[in-house]
PDB file as gemmi writes it, atoms N, CA and C in Angstrom:
CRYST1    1.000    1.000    1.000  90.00  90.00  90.00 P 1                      
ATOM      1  N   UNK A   1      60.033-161.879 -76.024  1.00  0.00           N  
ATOM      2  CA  UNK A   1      60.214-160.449 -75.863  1.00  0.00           C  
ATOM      3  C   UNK A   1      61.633-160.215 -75.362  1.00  0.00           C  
ATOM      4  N   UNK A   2      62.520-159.038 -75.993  1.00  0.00           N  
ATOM      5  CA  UNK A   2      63.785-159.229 -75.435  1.00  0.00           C  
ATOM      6  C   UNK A   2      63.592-158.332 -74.737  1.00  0.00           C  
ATOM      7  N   UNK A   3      64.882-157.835 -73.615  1.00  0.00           N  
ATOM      8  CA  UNK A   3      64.876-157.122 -72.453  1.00  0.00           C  
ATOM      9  C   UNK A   3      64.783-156.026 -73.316  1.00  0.00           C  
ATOM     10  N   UNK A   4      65.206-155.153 -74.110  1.00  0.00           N  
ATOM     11  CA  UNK A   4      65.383-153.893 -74.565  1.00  0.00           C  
ATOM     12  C   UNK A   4      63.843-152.922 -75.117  1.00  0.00           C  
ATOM     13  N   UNK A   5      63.038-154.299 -75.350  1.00  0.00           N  
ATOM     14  CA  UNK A   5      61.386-154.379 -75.841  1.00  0.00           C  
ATOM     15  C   UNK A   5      60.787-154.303 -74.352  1.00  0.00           C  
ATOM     16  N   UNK A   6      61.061-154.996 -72.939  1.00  0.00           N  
ATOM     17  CA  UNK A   6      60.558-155.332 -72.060  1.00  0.00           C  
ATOM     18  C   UNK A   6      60.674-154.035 -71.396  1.00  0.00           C  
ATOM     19  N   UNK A   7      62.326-153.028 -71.940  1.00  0.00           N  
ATOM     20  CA  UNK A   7      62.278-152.063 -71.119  1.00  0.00           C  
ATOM     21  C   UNK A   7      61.098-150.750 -71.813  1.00  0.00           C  
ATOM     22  N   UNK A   8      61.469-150.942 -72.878  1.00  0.00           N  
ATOM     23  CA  UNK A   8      60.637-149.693 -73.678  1.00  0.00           C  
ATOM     24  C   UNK A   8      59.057-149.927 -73.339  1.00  0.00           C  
ATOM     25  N   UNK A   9      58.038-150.903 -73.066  1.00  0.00           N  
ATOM     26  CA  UNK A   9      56.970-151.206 -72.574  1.00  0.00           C  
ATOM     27  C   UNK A   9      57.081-150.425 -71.234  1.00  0.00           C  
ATOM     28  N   UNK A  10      57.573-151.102 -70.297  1.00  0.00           N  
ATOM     29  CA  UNK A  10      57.638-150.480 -68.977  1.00  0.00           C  
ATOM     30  C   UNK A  10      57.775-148.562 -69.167  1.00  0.00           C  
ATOM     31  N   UNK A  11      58.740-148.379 -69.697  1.00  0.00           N  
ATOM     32  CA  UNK A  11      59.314-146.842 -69.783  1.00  0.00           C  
ATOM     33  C   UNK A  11      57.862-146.009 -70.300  1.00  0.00           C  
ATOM     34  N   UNK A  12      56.902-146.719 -71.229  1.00  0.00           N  
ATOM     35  CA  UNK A  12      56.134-146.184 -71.670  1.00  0.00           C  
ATOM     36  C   UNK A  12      54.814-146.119 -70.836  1.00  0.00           C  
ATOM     37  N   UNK A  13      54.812-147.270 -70.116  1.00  0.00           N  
ATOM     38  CA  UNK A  13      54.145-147.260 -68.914  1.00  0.00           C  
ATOM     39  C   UNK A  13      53.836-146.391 -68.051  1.00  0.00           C  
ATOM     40  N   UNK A  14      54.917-146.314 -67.451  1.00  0.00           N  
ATOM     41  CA  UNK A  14      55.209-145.384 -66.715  1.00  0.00           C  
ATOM     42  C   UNK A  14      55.253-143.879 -66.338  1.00  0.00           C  
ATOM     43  N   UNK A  15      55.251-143.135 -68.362  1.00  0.00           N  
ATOM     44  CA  UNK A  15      55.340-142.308 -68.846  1.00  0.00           C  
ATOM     45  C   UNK A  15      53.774-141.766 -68.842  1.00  0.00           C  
ATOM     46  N   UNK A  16      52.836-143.229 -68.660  1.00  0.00           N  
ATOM     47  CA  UNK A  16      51.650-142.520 -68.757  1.00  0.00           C  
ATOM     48  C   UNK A  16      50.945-142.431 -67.344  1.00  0.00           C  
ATOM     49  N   UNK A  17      50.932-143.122 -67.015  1.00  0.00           N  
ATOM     50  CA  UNK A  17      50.661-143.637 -65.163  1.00  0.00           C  
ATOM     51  C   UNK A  17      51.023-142.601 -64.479  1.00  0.00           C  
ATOM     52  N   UNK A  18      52.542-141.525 -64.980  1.00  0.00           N  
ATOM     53  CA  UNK A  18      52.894-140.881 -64.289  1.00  0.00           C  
ATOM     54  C   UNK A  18      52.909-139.463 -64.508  1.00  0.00           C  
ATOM     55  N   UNK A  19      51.690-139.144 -65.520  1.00  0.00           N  
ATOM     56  CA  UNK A  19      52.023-138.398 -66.802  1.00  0.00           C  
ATOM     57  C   UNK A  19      50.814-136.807 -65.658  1.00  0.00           C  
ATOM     58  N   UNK A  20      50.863-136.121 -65.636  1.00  0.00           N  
ATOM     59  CA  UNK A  20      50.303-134.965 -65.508  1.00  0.00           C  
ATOM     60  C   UNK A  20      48.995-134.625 -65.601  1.00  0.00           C  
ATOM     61  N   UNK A  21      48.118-134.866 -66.903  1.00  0.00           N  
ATOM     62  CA  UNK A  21      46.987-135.260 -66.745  1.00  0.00           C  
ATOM     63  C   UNK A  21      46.366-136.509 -65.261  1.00  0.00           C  
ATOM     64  N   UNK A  22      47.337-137.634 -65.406  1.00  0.00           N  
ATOM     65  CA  UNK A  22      46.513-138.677 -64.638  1.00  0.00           C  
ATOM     66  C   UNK A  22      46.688-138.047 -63.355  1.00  0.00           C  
ATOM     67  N   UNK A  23      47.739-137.863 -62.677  1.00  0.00           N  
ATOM     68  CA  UNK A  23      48.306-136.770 -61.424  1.00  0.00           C  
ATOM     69  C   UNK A  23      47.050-136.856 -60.898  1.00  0.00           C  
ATOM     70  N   UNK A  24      46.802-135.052 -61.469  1.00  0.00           N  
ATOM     71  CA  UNK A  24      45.585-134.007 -61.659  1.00  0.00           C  
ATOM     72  C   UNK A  24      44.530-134.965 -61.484  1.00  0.00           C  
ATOM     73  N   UNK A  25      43.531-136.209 -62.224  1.00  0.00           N  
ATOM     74  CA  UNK A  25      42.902-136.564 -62.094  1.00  0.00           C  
ATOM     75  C   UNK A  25      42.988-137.165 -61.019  1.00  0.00           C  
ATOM     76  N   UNK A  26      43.525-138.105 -60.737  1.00  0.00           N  
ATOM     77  CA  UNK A  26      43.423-139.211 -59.418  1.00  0.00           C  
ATOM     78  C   UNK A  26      43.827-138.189 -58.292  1.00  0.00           C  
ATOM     79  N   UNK A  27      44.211-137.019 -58.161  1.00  0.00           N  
ATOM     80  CA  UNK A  27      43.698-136.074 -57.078  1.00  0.00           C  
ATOM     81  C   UNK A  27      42.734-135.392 -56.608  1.00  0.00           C  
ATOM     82  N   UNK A  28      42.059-135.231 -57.640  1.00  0.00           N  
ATOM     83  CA  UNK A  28      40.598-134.520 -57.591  1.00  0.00           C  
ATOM     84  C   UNK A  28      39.535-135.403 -57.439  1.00  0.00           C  
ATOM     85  N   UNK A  29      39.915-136.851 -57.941  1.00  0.00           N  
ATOM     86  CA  UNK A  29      38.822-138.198 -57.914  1.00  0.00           C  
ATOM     87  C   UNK A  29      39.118-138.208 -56.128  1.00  0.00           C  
ATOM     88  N   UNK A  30      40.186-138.095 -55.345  1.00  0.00           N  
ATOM     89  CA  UNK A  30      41.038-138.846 -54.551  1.00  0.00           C  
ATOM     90  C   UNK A  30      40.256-137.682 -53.491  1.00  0.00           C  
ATOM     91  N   UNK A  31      40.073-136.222 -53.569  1.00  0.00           N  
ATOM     92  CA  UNK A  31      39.934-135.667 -52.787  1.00  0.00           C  
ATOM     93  C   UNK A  31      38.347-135.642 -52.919  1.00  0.00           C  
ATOM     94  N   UNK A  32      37.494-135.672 -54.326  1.00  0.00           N  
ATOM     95  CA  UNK A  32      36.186-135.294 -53.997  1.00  0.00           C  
ATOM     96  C   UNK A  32      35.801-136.393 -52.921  1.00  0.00           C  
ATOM     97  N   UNK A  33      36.570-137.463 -53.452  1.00  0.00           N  
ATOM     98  CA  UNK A  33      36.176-138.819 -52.450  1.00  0.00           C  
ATOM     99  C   UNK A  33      35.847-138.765 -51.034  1.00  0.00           C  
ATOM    100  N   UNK A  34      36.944-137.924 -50.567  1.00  0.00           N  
ATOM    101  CA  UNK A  34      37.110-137.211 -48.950  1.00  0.00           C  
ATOM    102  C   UNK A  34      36.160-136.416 -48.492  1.00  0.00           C  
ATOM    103  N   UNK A  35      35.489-135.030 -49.348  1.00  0.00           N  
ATOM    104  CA  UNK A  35      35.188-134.418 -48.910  1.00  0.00           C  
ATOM    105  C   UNK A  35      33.389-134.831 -49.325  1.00  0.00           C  
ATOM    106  N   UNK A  36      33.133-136.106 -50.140  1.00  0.00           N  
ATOM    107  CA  UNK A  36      31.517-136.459 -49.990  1.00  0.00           C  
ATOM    108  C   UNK A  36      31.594-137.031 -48.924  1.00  0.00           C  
ATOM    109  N   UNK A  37      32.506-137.617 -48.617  1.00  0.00           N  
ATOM    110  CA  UNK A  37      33.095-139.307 -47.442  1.00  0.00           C  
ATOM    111  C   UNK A  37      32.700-138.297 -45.878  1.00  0.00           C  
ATOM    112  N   UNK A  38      33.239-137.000 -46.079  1.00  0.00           N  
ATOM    113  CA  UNK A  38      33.106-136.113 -45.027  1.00  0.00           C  
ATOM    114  C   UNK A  38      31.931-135.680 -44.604  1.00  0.00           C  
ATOM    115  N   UNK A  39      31.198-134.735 -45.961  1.00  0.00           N  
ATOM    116  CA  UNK A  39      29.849-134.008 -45.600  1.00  0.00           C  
ATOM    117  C   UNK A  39      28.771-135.084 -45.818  1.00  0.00           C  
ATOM    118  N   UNK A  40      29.094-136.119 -45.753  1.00  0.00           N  
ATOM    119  CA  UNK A  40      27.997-137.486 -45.904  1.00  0.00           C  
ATOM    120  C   UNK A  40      27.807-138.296 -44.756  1.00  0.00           C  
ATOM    121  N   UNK A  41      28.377-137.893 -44.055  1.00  0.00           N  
ATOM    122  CA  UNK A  41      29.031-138.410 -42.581  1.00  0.00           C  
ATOM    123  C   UNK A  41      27.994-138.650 -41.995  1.00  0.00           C  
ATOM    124  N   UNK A  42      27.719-139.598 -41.083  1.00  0.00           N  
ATOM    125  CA  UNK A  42      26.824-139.741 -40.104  1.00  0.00           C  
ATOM    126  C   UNK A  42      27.660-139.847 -38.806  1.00  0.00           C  
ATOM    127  N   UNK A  43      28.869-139.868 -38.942  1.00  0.00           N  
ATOM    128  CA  UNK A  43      29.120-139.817 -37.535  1.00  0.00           C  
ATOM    129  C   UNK A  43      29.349-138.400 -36.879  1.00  0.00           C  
ATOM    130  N   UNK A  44      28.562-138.384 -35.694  1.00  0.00           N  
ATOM    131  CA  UNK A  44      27.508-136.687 -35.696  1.00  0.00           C  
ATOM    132  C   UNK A  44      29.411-135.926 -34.907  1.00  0.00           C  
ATOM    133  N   UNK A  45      30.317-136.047 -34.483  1.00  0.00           N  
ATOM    134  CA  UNK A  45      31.249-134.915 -34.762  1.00  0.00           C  
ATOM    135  C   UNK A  45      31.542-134.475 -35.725  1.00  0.00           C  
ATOM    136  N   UNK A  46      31.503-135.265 -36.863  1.00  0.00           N  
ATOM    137  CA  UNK A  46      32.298-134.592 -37.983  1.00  0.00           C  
ATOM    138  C   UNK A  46      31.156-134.241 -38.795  1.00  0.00           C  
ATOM    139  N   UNK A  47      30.201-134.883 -39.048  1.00  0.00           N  
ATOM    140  CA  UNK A  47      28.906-134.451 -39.851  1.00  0.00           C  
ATOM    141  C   UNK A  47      28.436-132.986 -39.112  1.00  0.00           C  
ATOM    142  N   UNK A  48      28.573-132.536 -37.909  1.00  0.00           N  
ATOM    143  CA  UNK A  48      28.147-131.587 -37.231  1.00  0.00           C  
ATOM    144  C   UNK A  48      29.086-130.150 -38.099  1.00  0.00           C  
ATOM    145  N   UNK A  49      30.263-130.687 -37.510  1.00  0.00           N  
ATOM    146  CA  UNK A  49      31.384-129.424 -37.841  1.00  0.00           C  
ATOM    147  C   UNK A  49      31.471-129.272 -39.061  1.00  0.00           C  
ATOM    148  N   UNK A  50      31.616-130.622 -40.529  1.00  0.00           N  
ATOM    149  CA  UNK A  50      31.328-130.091 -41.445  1.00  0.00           C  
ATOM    150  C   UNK A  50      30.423-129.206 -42.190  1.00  0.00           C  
ATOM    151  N   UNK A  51      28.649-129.798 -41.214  1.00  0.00           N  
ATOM    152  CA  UNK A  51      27.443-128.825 -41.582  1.00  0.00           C  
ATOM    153  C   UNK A  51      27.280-127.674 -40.628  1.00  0.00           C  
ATOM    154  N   UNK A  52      28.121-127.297 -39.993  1.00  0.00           N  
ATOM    155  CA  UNK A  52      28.325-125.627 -39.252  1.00  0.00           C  
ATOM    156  C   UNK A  52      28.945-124.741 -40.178  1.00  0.00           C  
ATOM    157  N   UNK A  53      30.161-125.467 -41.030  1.00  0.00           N  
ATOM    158  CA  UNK A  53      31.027-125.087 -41.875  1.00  0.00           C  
ATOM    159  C   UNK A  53      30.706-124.632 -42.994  1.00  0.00           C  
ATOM    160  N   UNK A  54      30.124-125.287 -43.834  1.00  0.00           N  
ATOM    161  CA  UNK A  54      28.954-125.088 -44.805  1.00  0.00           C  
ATOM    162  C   UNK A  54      28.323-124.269 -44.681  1.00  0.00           C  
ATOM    163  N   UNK A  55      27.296-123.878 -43.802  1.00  0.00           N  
ATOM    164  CA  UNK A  55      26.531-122.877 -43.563  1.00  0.00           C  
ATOM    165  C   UNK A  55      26.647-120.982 -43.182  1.00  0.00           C  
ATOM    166  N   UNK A  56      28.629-121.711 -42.337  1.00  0.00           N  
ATOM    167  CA  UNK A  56      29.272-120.224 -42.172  1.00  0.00           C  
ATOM    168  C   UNK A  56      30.126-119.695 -43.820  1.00  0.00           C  
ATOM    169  N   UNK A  57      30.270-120.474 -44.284  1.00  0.00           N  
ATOM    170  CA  UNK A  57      31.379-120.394 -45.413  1.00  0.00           C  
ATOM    171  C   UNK A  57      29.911-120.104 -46.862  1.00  0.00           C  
ATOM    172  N   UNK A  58      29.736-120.932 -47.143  1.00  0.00           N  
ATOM    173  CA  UNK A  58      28.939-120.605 -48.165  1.00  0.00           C  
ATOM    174  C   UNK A  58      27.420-119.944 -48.363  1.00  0.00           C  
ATOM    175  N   UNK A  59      26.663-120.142 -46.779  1.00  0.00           N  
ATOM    176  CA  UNK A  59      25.980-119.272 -46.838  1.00  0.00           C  
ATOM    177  C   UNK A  59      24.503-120.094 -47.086  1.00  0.00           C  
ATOM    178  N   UNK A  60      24.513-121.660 -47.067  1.00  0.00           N  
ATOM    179  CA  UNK A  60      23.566-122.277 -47.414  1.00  0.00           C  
ATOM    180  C   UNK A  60      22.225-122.842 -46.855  1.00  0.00           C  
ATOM    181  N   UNK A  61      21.161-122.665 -46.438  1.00  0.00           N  
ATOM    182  CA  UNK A  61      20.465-122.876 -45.993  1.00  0.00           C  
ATOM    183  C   UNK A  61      19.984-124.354 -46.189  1.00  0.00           C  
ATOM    184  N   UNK A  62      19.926-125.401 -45.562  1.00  0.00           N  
ATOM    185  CA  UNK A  62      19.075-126.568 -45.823  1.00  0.00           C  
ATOM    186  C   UNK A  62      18.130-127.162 -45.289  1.00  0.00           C  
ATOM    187  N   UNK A  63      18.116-125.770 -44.174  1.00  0.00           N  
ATOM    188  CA  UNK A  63      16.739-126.715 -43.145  1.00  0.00           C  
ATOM    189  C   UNK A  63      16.270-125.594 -42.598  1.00  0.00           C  
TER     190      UNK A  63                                                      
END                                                                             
């Protein structure tokens, strides 16, 4: 493979890895992650304040 082939691979690489669609995705994968990681919580400060939050904001009844 010569360098000029080695660069155009990489360049194209890069082009997609870094491309707008993927962005967008691996942010929304990146944040739902957080916010199940959050309201899934068992550790009772943050499981508390998230399910106070929930209930003032959206209005949801679960118990």
């Amino acid at each position: 493979m010569t360098a000029f082939a080695r660069n155009s691979v990489l360049q194209k690489t890069a082009g997609i890895t870094l491309s707008k669609p993927v962005q967008v995705t691996l942010y929304m994968m990146l944040s739902s992650l957080v916010i199940w990681t959050v309201f899934f919580s068992t550790y009772p400060p943050a499981h508390n304040t998230t399910h106070s939050a929930r209930h003032h904001t959206l209005g949801v009844a679960c118990h």
